[in-house]
VOVO-80940 format. One record per atom (N, C-alpha, C): residue in one letter; y, x, z. Coordinates in steps of 0.05 Angstrom, whole numbers, plus 5000, padded with zeros to 4 digits. Layout:
BEGIN
AYXZ ...
***
This chain:
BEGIN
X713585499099 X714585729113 X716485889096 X715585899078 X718286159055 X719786009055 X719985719050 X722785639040 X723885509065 X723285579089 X725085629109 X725885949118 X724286139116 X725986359102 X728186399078 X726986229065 X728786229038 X731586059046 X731985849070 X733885779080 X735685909085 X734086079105 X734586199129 X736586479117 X736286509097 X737486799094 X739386719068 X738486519048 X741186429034 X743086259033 X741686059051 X744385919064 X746385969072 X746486109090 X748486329099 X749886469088 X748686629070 X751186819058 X752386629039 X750786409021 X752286279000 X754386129016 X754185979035 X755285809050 X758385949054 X757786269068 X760086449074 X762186489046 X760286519022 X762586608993 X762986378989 X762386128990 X763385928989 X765985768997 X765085839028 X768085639042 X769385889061 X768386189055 X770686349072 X772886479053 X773186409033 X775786479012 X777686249019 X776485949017 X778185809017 X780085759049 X778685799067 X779785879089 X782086029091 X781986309076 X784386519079 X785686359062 X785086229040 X787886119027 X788985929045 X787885849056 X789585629078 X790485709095 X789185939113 X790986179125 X794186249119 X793886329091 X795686479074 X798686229065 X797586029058 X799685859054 X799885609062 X798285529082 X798985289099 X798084989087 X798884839104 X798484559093 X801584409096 X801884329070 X805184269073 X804583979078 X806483869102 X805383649106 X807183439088 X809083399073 X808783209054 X807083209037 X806283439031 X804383419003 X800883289014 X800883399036 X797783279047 X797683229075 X799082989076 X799282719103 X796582709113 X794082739109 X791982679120 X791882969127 X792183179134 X792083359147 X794083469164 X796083309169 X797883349190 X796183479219 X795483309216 X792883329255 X791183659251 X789783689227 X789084009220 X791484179220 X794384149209 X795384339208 X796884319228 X798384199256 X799084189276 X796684369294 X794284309291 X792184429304 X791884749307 X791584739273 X790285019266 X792585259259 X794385119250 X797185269232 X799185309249 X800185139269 X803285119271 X803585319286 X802185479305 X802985669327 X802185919314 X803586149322 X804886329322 X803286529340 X801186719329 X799186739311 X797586489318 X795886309289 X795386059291 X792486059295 X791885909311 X790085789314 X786685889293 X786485829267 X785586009255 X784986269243 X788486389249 X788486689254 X786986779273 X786986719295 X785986759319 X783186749316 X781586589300 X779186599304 X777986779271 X780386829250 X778186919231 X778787259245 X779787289261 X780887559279 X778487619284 X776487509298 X774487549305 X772687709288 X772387589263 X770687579255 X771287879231 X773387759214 X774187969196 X776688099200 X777688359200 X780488449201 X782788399187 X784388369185 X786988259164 X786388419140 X786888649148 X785888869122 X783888769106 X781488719123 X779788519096 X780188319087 X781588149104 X782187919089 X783787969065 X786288049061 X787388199044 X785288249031 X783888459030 X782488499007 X781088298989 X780388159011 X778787849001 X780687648990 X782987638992 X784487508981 X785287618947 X785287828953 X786387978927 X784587938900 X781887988918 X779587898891 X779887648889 X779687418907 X779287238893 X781587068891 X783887228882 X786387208864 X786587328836 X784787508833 X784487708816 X781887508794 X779887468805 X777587318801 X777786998803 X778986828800 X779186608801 X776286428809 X775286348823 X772786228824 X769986428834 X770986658825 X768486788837 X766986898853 X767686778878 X766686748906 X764586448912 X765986378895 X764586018900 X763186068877 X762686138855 X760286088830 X758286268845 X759186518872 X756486728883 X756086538898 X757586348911 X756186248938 X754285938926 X755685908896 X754185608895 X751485718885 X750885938862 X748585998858 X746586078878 X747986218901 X745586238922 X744785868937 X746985788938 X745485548942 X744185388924 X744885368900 X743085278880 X739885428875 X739585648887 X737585758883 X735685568901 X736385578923 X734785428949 X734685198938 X736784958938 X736584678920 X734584668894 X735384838885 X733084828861 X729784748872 X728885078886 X726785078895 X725784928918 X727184758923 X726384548944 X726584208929 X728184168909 X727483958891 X724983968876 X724684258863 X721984218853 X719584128857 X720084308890 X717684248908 X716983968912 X719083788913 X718983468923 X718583328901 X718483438879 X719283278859 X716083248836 X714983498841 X713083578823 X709683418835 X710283338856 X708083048848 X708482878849 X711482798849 X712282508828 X711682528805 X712282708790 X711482758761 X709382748753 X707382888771 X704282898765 X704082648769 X705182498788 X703382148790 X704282008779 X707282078758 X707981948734 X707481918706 X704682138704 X703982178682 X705182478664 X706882538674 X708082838662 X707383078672 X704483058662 X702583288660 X700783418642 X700583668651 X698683798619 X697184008636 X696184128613 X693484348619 X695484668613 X695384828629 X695685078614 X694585218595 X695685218569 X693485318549 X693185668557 X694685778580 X694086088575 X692486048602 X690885908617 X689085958643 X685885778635 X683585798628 X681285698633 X681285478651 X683785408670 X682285268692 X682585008681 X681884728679 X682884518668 X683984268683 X684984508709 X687284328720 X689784238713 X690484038709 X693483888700 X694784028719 X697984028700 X700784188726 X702083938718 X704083958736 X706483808728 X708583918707 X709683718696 X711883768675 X714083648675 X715583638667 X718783558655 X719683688678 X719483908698 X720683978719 X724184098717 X724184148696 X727384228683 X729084048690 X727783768687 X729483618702 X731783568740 X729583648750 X730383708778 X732083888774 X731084118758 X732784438764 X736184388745 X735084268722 X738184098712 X739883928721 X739283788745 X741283568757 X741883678786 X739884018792 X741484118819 X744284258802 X743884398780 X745984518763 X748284438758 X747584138747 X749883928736 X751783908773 X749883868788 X751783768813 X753884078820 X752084278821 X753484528828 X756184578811 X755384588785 X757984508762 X759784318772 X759484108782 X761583888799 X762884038819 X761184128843 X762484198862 X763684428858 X763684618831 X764684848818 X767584758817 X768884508817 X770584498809 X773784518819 X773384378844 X774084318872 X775584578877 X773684808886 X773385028890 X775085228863 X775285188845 X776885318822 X779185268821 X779684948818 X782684938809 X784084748829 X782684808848 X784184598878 X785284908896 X786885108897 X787285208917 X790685348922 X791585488948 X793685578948 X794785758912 X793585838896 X793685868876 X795885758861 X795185458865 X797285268851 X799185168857 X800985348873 X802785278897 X805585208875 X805285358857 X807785308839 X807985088820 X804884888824 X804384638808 X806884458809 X807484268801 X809884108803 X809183928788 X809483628794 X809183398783 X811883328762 X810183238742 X812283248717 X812882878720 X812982808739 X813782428740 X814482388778 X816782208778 X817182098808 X814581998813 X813081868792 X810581698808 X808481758780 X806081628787 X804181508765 X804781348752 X805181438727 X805381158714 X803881148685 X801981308694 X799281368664 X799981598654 X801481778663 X802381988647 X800582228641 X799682288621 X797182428622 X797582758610 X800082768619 X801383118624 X800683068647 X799983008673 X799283108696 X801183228707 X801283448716 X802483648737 X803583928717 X805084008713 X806484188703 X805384448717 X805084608695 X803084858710 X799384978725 X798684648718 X796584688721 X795284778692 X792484888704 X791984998675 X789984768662 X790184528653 X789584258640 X787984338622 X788484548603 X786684588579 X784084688582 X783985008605 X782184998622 X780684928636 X781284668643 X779884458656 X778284338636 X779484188614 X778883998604 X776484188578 X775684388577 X774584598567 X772284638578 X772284568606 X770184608630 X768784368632 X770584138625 X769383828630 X768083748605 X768683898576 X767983878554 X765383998548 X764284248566 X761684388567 X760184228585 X761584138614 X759283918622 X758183808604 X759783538586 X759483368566 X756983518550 X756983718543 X755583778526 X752283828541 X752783948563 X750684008573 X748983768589 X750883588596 X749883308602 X748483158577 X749283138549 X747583088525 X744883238528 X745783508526 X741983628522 X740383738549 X741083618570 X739783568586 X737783228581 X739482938574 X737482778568 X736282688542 X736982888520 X735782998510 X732783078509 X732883328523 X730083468541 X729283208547 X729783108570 X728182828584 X726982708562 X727982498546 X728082398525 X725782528509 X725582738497 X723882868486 X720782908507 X721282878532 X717982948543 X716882638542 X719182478545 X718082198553 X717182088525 X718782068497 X716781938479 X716982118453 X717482438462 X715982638447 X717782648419 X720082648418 X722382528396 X720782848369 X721582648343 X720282878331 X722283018317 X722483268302 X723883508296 X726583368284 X726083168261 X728483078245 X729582898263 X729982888280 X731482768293 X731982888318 X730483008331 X732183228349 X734383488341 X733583588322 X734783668306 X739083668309 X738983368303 X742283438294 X743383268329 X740983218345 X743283178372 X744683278378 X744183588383 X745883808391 X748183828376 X747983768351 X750783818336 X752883618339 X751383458347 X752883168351 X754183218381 X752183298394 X753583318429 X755783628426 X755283728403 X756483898407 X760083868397 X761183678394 X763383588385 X765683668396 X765683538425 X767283548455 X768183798456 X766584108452 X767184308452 X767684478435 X767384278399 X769284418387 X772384268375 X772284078389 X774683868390 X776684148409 X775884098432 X777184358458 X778084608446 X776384658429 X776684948413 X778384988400 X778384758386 X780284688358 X784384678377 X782884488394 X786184448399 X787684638417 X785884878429 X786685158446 X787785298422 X786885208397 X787885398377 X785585728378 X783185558380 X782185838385 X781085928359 X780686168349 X781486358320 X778486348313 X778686258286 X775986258266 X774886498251 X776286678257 X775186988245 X773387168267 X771487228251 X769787428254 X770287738253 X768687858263 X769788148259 X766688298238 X766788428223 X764988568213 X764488788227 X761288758226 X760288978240 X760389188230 X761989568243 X762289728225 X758889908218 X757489848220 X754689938211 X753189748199 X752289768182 X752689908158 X755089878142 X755990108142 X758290198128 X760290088101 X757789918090 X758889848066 X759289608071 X758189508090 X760389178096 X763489128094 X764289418103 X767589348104 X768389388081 X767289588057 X767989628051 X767489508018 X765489378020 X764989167995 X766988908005 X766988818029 X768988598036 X772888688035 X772788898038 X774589018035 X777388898069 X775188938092 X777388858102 X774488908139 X776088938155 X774088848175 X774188638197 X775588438184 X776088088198 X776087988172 X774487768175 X773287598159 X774787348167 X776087118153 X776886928161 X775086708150 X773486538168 X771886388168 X772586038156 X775286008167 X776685798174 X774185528181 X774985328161 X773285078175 X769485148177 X767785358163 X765685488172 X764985398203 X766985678211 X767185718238 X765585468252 X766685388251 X766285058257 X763584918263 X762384998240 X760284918225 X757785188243 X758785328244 X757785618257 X757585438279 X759285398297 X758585408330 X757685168333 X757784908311 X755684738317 X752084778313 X751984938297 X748785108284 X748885158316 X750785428329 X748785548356 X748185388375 X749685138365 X749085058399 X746184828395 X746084858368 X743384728375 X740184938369 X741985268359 X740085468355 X739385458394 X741985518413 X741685508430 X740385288451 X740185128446 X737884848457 X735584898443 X734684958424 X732384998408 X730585288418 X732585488420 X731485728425 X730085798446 X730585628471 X729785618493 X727385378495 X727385198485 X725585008484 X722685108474 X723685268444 X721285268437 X719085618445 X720785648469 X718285878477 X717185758508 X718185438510 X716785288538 X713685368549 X712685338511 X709285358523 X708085628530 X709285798528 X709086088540 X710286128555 X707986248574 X708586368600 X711286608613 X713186538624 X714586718628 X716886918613 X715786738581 X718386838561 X720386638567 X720086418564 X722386268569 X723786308589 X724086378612 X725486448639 X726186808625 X724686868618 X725187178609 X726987218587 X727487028565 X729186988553 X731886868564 X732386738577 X734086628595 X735286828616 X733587038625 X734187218648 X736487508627 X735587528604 X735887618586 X739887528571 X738787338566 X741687248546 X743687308579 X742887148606 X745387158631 X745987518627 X743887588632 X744887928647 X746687938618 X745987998591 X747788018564 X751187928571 X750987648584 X753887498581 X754887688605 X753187788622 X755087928650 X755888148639 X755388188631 X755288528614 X757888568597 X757588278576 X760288198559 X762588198570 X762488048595 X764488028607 X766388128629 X765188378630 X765688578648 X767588668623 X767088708602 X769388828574 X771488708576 X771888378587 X773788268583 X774488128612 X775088258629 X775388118651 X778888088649 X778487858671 X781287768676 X783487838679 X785587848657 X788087948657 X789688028688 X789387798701 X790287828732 X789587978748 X786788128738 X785088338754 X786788608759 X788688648738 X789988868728 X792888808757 X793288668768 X795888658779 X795588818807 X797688918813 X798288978838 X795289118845 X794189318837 X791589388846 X791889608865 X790289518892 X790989688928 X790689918919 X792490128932 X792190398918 X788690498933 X788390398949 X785690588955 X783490458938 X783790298926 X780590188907 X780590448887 X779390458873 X777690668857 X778890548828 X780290638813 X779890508785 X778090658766 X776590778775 X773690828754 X772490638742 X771690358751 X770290108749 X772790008729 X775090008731 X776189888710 X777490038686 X776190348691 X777090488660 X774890488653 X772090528659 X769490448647 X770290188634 X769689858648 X770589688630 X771689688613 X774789908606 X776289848578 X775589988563 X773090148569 X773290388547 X771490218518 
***
């Protein structure tokens, strides 16, 4: 019964941040029919008349003025209508794989006792698994949705045809992509990893330097964005800057060496508070809200453009301050 409530009320709205952005972009700039021949029949349908076909019906629903507004954010926001609409559906996917999944496990042998309950009933375990391969798919279909839309209207193919050329398309943002496909990579390692480890229990010296190893792909990506190896010193306590005599520290090849350490402090850190209750999700609930927080400091340069005179810019002089 709840998790047809639990359907019932997030299906829907994720479903809506999902595929009602990409709509107005199709609204907004059409389907050009040399570029996409298999939608001739949609855009004769929906597009060609004058107000079109899908005008007519998102009329219904939302006013132009909103749409506009809805367009603006998620011009402003690149993706982030679809990362709200895939997490509400990943929430439901999650909790409905688990549910199917967690007495296969028990009848597979991947079970234990809770050491913080008296009772000496077996649970199921390795369940991270399910909840990691609804993630990995959502990350897939994250993609589609990011760098497939009216957005890239100014893309341009750098060749008459294919012919292996692995510049792609002129103006797409390639590095960004390939930055995004590089953290899969990584996250795809210590996901079977985890597996790996419940199934024949891998021991410390050798779990140990996986992560550093999976962690390559993303500092290969790092390296070649040219992204900067200095640190900033913290100005408290006071005499840091001033025994170092400077407050950027240049790390150079460290650096390096640094973000391979976190990323397996970060696989480790979370692992090893598993057998307690509610820290591990609590630690996790913890570091997300931290990164939202961060990143409200540094939001998207594009956010700043053309901003509707009636929005409020309080929300974005707070952020810079």
């Amino acid at each position: 019964m709840s998790s047809l409530i639990t359907a019932a009320l997030v299906l829907p709205l994720g479903s809506i941040a999902l595929l009602f952005p990409p709509l107005l972009q199709l609204e907004a700039s059409g389907l050009s029919k040399p570029n996409w021949p298999p939608f001739e029949f949609l855009s004769l349908l929906f597009l060609e008349s004058q107000p079109s076909l899908l005008t007519r019906i998102l009329n219904v629903f939302v006013s132009p003025d909103q749409r506009q507004a809805i367009l603006y954010y998620d011009d402003a926001f690149p993706g982030l209508f679809a990362a709200i609409g895939l997490s509400l559906v990943g929430f439901w996917a999650t909790s409905i794989a688990i549910s199917n999944t967690k007495n296969v496990f028990h009848a597979r042998g991947f079970k234990g006792r809770d050491l913080l309950k008296n009772s000496p009933e077996l649970i199921p375990e390795s369940l991270g698994l399910p909840a990691a391969a609804v993630y990995m798919a959502l990350l897939f279909l994250f993609i589609p949705f990011r760098y497939f839309s009216s957005r890239l209207q100014g893309v341009y193919r750098t060749g008459d045809d294919w012919e292996g050329r692995m510049d792609g398309r002129g103006g797409f943002p390639h590095h960004e992509l390939a930055s995004f496909l590089s953290a899969l990579l990584s996250f795809s390692s210590a996901i079977i990893l985890g597996f790996l480890d419940d199934v024949f229990d891998i021991r410390w010296r050798y779990k140990l330097p996986i992560p550093i190893i999976s962690s390559i792909p993303l500092l290969m990506i790092y390296y070649a964005g040219g992204g900067g190896t200095s640190v900033v010193v913290p100005g408290w306590p006071s005499f840091l800057r001033s025994w170092l005599r400077s407050s950027i520290v240049e790390l150079g090849p460290l650096y390096y060496i640094y973000m391979s350490l976190l990323s397996t402090f970060c696989t480790n850190s979370i692992n090893i508070l598993a057998g307690i209750n509610g820290v591990e999700v609590g630690q996790a609930l913890v570091i997300s809200i931290s990164l939202c927080l961060n990143d409200l400091l540094y939001l998207d340069s594009r956010a700043d453009l053309q901003l509707p005179p009636q929005l409020s810019t309080a929300f974005w002089s707070c952020s810079k301050s």
